[in-house]
N, CA, C and O of each residue as an XYZ file, in Angstrom:
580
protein
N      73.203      8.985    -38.856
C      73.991      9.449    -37.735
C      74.064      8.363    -36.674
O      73.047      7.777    -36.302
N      74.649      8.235    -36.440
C      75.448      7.420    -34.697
C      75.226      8.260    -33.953
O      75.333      9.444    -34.270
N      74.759      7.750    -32.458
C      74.750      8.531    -31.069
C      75.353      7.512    -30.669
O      75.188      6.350    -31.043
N      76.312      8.057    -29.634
C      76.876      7.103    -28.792
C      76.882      7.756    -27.729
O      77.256      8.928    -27.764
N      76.482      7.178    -26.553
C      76.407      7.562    -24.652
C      76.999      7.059    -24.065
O      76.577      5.933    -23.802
N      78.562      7.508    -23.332
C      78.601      6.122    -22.554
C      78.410      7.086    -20.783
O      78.400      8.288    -20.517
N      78.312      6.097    -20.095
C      78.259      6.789    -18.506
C      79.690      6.629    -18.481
O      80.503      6.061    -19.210
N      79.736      7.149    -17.663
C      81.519      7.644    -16.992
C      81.878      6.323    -15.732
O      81.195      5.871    -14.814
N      82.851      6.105    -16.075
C      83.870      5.292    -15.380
C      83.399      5.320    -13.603
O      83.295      6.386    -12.996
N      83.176      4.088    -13.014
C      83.269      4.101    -11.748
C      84.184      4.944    -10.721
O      85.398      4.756    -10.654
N      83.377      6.059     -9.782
C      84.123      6.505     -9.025
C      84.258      7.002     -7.878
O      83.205      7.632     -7.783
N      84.912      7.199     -6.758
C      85.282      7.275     -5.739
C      83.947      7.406     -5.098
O      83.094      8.099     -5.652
N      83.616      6.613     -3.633
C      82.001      6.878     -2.975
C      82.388      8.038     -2.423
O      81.436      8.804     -2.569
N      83.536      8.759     -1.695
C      83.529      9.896     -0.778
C      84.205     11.038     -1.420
O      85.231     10.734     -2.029
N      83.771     12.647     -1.428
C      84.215     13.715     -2.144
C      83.441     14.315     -1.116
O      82.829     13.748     -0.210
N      83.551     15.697     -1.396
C      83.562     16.835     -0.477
C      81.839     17.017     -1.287
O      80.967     17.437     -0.526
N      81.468     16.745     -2.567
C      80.171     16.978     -3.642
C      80.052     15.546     -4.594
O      80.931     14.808     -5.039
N      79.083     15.516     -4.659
C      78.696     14.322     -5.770
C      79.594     15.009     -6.904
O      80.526     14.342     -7.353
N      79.348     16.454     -7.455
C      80.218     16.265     -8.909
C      81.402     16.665     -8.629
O      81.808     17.579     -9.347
N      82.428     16.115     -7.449
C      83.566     16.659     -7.320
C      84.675     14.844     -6.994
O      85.721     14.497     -6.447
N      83.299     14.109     -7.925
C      83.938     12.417     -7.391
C      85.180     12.391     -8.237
O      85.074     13.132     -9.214
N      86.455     11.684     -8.140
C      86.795     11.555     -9.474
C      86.850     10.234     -9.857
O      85.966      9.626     -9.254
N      87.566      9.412    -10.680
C      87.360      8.143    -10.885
C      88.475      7.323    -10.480
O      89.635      7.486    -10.856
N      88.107      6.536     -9.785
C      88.851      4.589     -9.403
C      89.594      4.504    -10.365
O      89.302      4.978    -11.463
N      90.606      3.928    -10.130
C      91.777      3.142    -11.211
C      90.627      2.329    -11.999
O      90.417      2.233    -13.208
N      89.844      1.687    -10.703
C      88.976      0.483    -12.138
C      88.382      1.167    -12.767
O      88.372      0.712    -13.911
N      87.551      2.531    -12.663
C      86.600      3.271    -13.539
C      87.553      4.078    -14.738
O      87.017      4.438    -15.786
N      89.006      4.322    -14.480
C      89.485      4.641    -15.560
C      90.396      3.602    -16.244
O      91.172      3.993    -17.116
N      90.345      2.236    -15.880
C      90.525      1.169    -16.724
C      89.597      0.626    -17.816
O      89.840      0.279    -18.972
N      88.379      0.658    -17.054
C      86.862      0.223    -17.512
C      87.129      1.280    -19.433
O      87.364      0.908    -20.583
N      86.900      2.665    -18.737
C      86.810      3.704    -19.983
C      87.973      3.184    -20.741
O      87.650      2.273    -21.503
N      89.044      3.447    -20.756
C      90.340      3.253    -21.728
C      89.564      1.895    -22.465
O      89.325      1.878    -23.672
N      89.264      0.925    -21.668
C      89.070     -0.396    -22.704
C      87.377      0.003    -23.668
O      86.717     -0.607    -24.509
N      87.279      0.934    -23.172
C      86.074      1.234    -24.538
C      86.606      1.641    -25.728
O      86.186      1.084    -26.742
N      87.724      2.782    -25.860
C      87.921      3.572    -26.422
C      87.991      2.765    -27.685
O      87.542      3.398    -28.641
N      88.408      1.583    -27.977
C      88.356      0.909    -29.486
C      87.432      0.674    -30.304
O      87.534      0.032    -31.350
N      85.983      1.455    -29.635
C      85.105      0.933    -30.139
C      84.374      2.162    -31.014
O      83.388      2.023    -31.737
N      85.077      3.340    -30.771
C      84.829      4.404    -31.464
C      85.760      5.207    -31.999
O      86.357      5.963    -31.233
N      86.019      5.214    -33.147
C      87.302      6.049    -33.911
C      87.022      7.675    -33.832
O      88.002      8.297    -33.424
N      86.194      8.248    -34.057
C      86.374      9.324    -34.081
C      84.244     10.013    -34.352
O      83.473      9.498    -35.162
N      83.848     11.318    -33.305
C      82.937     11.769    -33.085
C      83.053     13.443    -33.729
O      84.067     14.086    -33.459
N      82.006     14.041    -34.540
C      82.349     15.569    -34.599
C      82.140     16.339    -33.689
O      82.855     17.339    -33.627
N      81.102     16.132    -32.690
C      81.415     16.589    -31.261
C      80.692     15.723    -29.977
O      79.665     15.045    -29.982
N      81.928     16.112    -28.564
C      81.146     15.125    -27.817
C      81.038     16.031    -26.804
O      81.949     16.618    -26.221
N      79.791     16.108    -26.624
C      78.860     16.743    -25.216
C      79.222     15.930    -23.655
O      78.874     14.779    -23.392
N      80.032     16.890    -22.694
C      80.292     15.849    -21.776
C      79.718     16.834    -20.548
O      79.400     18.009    -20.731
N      79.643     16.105    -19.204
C      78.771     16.940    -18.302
C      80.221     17.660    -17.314
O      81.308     17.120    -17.107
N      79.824     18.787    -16.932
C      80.502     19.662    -15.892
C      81.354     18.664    -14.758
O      82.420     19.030    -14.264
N      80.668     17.283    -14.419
C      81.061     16.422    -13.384
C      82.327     15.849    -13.602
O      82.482     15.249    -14.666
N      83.302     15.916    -12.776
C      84.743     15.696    -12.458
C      84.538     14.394    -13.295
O      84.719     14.501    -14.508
N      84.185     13.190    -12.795
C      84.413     11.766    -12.891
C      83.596     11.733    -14.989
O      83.886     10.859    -15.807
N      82.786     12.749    -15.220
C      82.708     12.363    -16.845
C      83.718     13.157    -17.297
O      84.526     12.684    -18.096
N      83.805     14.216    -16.946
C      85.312     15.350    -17.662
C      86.239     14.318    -17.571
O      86.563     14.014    -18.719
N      86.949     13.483    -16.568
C      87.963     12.331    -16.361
C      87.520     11.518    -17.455
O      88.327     11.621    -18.378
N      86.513     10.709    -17.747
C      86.312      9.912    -18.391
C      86.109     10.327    -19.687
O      85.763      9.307    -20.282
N      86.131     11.428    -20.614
C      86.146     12.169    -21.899
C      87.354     12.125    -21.822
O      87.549     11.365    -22.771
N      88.590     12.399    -21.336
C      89.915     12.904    -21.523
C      90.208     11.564    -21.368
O      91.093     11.571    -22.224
N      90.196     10.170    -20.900
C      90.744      9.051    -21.161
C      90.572      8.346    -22.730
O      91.358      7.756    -23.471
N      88.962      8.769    -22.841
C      88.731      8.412    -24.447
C      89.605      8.933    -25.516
O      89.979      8.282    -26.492
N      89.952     10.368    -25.207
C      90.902     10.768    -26.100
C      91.952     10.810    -25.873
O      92.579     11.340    -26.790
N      92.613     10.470    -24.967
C      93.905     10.143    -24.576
C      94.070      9.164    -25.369
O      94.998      9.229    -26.175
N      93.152      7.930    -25.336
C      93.469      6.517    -25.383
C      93.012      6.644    -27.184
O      92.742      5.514    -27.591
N      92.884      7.623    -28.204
C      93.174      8.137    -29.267
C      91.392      8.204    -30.145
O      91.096      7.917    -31.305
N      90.682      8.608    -29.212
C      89.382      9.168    -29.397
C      89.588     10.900    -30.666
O      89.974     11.994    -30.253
N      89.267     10.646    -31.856
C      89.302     12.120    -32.525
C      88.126     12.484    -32.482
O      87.170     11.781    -32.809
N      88.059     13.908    -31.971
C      87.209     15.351    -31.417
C      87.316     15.879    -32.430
O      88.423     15.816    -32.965
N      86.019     16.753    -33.245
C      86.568     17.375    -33.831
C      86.186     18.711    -32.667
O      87.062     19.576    -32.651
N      84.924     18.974    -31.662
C      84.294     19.867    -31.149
C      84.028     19.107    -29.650
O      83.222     18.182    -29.751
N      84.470     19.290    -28.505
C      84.459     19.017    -27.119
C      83.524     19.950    -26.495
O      84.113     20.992    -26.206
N      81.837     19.972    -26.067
C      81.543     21.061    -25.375
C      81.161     20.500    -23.595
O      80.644     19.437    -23.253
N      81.297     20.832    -23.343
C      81.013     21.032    -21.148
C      79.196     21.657    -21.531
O      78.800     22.555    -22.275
N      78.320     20.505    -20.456
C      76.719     21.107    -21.175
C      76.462     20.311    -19.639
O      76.820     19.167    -19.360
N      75.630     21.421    -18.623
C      75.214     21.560    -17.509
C      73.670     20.642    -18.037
O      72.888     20.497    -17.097
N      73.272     20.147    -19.150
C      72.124     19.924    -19.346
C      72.238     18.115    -18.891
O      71.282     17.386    -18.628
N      73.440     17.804    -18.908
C      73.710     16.330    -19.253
C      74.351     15.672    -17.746
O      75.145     14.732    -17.748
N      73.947     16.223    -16.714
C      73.832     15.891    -15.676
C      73.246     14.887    -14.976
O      72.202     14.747    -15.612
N      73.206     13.867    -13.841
C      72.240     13.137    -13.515
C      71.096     12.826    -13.531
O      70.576     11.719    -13.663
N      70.433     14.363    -13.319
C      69.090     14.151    -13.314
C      68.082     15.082    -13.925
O      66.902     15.236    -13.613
N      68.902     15.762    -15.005
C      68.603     17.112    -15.745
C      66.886     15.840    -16.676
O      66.871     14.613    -16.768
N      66.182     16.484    -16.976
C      64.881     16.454    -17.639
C      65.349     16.249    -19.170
O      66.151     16.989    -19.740
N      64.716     15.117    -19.746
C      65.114     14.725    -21.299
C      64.854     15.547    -22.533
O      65.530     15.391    -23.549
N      63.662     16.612    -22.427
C      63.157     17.003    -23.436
C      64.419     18.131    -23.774
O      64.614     18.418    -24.955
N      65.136     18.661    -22.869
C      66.499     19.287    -23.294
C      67.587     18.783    -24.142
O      68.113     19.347    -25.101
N      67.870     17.502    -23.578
C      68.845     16.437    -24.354
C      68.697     16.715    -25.954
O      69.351     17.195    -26.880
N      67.167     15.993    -25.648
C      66.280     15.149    -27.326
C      66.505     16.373    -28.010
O      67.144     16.264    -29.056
N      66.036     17.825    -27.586
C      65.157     18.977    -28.679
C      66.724     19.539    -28.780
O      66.902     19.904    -29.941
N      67.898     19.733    -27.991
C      68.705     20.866    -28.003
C      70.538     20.087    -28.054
O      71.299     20.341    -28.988
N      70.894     19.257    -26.994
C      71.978     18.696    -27.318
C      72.203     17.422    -28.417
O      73.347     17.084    -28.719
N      71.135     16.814    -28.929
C      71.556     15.937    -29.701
C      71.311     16.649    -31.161
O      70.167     16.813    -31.585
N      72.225     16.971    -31.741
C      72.547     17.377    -33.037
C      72.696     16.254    -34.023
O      73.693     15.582    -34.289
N      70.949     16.183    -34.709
C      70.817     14.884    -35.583
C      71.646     15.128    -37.536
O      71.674     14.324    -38.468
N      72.096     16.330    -37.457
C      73.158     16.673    -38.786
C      74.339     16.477    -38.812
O      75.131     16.980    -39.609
N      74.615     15.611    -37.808
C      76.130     14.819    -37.363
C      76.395     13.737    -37.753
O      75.527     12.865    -37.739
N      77.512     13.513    -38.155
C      77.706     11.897    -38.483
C      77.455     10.826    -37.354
O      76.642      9.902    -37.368
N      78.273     11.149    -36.459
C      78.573     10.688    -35.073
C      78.505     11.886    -33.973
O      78.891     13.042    -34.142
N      77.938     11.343    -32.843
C      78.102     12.532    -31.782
C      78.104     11.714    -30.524
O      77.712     10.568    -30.743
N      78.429     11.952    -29.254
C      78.607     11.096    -28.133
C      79.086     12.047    -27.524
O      79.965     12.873    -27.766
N      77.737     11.641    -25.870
C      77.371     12.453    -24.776
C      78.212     11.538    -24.012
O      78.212     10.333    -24.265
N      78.942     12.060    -23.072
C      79.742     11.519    -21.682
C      78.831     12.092    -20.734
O      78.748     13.312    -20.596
N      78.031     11.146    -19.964
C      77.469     11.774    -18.814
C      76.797     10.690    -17.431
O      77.581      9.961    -16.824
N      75.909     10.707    -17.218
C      75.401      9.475    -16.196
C      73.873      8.768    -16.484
O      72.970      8.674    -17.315
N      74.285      8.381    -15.224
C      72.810      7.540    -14.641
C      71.816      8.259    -13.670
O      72.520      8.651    -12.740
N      70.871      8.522    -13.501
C      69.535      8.075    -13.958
C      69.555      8.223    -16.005
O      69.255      7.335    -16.803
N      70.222     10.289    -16.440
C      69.769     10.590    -17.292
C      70.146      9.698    -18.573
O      69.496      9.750    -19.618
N      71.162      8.950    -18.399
C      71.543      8.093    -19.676
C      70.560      7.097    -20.226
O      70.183      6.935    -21.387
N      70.186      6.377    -18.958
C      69.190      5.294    -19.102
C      68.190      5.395    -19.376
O      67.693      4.639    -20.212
N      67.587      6.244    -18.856
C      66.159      6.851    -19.361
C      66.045      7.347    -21.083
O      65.162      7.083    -21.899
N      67.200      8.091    -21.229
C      67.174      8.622    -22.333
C      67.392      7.017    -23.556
O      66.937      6.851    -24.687
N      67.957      6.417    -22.998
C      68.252      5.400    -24.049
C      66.934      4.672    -24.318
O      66.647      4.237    -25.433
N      66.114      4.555    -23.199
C      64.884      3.983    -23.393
C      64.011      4.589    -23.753
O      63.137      3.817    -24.148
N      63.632      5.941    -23.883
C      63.087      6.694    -24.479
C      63.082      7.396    -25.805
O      62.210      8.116    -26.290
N      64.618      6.913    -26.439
C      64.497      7.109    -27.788
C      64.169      5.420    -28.621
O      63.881      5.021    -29.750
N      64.391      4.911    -27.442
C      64.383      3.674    -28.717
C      63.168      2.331    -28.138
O      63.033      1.169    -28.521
N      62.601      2.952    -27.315
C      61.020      2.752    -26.984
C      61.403      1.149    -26.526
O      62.538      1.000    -26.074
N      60.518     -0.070    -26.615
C      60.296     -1.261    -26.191
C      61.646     -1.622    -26.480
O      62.449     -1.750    -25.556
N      61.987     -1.805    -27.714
C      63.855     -2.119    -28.008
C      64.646     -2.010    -26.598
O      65.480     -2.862    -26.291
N      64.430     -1.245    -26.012
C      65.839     -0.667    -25.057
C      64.839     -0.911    -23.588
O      65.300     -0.322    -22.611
N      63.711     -1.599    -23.366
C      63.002     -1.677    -22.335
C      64.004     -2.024    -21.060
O      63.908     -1.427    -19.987
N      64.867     -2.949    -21.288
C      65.556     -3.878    -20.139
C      67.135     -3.138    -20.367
O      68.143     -3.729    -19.980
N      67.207     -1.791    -21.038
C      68.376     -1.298    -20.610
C      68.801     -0.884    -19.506
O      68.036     -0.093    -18.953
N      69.998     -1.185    -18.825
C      70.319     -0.240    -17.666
C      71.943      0.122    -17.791
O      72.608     -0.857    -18.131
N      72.437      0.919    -17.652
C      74.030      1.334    -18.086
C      74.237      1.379    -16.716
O      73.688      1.970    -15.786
N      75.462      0.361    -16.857
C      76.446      0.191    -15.771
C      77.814      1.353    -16.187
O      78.206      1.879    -17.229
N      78.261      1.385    -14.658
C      79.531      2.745    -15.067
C      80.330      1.764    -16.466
O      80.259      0.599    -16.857
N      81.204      3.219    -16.956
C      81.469      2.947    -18.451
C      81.108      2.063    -19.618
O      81.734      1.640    -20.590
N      79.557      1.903    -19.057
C      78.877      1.072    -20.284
C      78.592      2.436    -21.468
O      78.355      3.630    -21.282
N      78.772      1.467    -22.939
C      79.254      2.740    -24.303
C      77.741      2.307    -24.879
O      77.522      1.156    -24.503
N      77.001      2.656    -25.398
C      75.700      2.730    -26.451
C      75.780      2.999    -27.674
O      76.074      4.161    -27.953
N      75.638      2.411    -28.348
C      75.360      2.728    -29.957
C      73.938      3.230    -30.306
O      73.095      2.416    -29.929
N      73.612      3.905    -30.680
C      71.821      4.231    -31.041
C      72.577      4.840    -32.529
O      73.623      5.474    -32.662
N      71.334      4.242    -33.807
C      71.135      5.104    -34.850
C      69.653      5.474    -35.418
O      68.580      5.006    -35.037
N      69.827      6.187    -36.167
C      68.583      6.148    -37.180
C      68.246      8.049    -36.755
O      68.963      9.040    -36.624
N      66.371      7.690    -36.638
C      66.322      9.402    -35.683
C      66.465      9.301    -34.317
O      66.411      8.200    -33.769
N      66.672     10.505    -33.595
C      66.608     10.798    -32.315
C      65.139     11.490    -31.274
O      65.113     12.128    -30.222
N      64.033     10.963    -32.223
C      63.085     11.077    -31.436
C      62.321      9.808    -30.476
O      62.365      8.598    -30.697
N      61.637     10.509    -29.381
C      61.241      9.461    -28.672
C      60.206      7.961    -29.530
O      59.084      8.043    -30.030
N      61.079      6.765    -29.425
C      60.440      5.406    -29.773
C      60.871      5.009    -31.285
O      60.607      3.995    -31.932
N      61.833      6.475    -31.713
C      62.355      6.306    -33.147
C      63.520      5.858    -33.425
O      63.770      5.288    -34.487
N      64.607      6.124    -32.241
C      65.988      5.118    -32.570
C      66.163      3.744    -32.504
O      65.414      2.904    -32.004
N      67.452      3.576    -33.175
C      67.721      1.867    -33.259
C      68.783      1.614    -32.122
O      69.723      2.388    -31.939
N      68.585      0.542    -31.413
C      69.630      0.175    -30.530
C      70.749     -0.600    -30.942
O      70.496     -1.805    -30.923
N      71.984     -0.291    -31.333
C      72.572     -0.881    -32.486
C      73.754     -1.834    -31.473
O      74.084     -2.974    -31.801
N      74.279     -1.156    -30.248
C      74.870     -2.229    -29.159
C      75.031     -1.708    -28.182
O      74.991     -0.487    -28.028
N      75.249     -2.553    -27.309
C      76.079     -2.062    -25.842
C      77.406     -2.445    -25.293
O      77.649     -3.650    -25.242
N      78.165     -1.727    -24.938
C      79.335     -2.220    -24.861
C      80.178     -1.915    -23.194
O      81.315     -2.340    -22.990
């Protein structure tokens, strides 16, 4: 299986709520130029937040195939990992890819793939490749993009 994470597109500093940002021309330029790097996911977990919902709908705009799109309150900024690892990452997937952020992206990337991913940090619309398993210190860091 493939996991792929990417954080969501750079976006706007001022909104009425942090999850009500939406995204910069550059943060939805940034996303569109990922989209070549993944043909198609059986489902992608994206968070409730305006600026990743924006940045899921550019991936597939820009001709990302879905087979299953779910909205998961778990994949939030600063939601706790052992939810992610035990409940949203579905390791009987070919491919699957979470749209969501920073702190929880980064952490999580370094925590499945232990010393490998020590000096990771995801910049907005940076994309992740991880394979192998999805337990903590057991994935492979396969790129960053």
């Amino acid at each position: 299986m493939y996991l792929y994470l990417m954080r969501h597109g750079e976006a706007e500093v001022i909104a009425r709520d942090d999850a009500s940002r939406p995204l910069t021309a550059t943060g939805r330029a940034s996303v569109a130029s990922k989209s070549r790097f993944i043909d198609s996911v059986e489902l992608m977990v994206v968070s409730p937040y305006l600026r990743a919902l924006q940045s899921a709908d550019i991936l597939v705009e820009e001709g990302l195939s879905v087979q299953r799109r779910l909205i998961d309150d778990r994949v939030t900024p600063d939601c706790p990992l052992d939810p992610v690892v035990s409940d949203v990452i579905q390791p009987g997937l070919s491919a699957q890819l979470i749209v969501a952020h920073n702190p929880l992206l980064t952490r999580l990337v370094r925590s499945l793939c232990g010393d490998e991913a020590a000096n990771v940090a995801l910049g907005t619309a940076d994309l992740v490749c991880l394979s192998g398993d999805f337990l903590p210190g057991c994935a492979r860091l396969e790129w960053v993009r």
